[in-house]
C-alpha positions as a printed NumPy array, in Angstrom:
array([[  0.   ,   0.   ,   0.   ],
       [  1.333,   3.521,  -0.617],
       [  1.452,   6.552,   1.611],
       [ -0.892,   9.504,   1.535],
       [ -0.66 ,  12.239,   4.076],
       [ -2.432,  15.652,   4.536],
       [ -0.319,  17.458,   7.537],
       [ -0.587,  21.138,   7.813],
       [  1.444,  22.908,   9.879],
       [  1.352,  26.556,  11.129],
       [  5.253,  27.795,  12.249],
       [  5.697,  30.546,  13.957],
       [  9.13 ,  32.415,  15.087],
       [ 10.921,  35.49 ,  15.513],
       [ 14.221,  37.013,  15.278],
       [ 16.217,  37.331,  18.431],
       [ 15.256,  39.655,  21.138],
       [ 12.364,  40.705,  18.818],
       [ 14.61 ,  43.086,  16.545],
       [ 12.464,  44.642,  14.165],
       [ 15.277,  43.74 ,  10.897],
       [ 12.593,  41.741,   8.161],
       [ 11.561,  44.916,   6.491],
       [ 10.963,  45.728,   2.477],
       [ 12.942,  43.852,   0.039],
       [ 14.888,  42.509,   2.046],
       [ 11.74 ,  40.379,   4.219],
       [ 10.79 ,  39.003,   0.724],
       [ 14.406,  37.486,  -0.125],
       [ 14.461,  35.885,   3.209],
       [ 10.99 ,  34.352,   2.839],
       [ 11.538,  33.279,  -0.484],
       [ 14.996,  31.812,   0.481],
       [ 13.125,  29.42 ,   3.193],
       [ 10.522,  28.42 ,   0.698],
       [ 13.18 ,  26.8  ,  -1.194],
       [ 14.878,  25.751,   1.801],
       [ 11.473,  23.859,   2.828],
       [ 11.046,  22.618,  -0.692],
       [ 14.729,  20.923,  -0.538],
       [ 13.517,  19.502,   2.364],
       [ 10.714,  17.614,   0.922],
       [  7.737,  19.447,   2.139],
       [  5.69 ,  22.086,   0.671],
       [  5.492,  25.685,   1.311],
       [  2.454,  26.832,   0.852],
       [  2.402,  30.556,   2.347],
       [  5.322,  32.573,   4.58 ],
       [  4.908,  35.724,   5.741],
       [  4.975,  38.157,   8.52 ],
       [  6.536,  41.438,   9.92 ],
       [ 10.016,  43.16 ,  11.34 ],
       [ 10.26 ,  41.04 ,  13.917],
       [  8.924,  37.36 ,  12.958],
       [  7.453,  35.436,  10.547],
       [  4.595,  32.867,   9.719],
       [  5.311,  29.288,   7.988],
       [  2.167,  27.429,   6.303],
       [  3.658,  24.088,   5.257],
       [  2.203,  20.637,   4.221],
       [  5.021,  18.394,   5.748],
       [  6.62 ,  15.267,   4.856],
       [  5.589,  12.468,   7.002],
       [  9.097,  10.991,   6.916],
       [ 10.818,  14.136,   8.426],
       [ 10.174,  15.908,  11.781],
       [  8.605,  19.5  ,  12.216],
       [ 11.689,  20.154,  15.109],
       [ 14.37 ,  19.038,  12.253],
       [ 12.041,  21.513,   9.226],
       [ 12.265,  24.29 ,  11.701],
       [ 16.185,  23.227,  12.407],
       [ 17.135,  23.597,   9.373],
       [ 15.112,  26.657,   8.063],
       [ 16.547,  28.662,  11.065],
       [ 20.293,  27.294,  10.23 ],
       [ 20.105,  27.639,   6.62 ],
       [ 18.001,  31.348,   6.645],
       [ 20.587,  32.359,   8.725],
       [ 23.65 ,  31.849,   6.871],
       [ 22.136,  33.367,   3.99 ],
       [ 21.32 ,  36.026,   5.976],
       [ 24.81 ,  36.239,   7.299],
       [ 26.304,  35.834,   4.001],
       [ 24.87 ,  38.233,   2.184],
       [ 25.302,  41.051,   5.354],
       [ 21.839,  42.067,   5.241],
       [ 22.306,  43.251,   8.639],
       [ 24.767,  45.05 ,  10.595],
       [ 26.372,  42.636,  12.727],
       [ 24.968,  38.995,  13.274],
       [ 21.687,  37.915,  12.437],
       [ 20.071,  34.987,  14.407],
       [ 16.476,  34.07 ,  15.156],
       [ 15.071,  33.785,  18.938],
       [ 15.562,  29.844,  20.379],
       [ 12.354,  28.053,  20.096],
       [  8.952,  28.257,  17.597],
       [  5.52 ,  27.687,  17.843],
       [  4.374,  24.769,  15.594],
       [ -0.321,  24.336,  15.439],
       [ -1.729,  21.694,  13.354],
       [ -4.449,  22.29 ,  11.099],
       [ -6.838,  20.47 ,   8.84 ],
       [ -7.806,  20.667,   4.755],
       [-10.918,  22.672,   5.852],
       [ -9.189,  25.55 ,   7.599],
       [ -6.584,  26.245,   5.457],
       [ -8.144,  28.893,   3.539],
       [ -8.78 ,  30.867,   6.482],
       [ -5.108,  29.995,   7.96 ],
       [ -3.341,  31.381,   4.36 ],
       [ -5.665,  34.651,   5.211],
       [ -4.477,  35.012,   8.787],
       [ -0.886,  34.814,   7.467],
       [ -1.218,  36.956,   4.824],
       [ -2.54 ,  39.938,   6.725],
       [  0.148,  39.894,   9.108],
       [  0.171,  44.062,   8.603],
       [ -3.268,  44.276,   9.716],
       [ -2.817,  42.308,  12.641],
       [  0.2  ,  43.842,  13.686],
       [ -1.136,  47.089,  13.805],
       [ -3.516,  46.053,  16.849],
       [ -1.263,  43.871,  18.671],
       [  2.125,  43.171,  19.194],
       [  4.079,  39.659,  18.769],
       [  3.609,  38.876,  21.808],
       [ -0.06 ,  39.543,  22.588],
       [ -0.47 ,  37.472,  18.967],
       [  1.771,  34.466,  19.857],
       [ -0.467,  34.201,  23.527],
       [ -3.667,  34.206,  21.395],
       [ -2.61 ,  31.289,  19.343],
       [ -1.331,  29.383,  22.462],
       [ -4.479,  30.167,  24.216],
       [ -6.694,  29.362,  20.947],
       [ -4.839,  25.821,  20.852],
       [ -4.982,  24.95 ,  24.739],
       [ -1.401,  24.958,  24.756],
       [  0.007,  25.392,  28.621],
       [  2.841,  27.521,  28.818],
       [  4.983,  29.741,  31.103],
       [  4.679,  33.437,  30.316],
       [  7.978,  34.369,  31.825],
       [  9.342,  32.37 ,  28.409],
       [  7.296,  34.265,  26.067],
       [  8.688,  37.32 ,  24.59 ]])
């Protein structure tokens, strides 16, 4: 029998001590750089975005690979490019830790229009106040003194 999988997954991180660096041009090399890096990987992007400080993965993943060695290896590979190409003054790294929330088929549509308004959203709340929402809306415990 073959294998058929449908795993969405919504990633969530941000760049270390919330520096507000993924602006303009810039932002959209960096996201388009992890879609391929994502794509080499075996799984599909299927929407990134976000704002200065963080950014939003959609991705239908593998079922042979694990979402803490996808988000490894994004991170890793994002920042060398990064690095390399001195987009930044100084060193570039993202924050330890992401936020990974399963989805189904049916709410896709609506999780591709969350991500993609990331400017909207970001003018009412900050990372922060966002990130708790999505922990909250999942049941997810967790110690506030580790979210930034």
């Amino acid at each position: 029998m073959s294998t058929y999988t449908q795993i969405y997954i919504h990633l969530v991180f941000h760049v270390q001590n919330n520096q507000p660096l993924l602006k303009g041009e810039i932002k959209a090399r960096i996201f388009k750089y992890i879609a391929g890096i994502i794509k080499n990987l075996g799984h599909k992007p299927i929407i990134i975005n976000g704002v200065s400080d963080h950014v939003h993965i959609l991705v239908g993943l593998s079922p042979d690979k694990t979402i803490s060695d996808l988000v490894k290896e994004v991170k890793r590979c994002s920042t060398n490019f990064i690095n390399e190409n001195k987009f930044f003054r100084g060193k570039f790294y993202w924050q330890e830790g992401y936020g990974a929330f399963s989805y189904s088929r049916s709410q896709l549509d609506d999780v591709v229009r969350y991500i993609k308004n990331q400017e909207q959203h970001h003018r009412k709340w900050t990372f922060r106040e966002e990130y708790l929402k999505i922990l909250d809306k999942f049941g997810v415990d967790y110690d506030p003194r580790y979210i930034e």
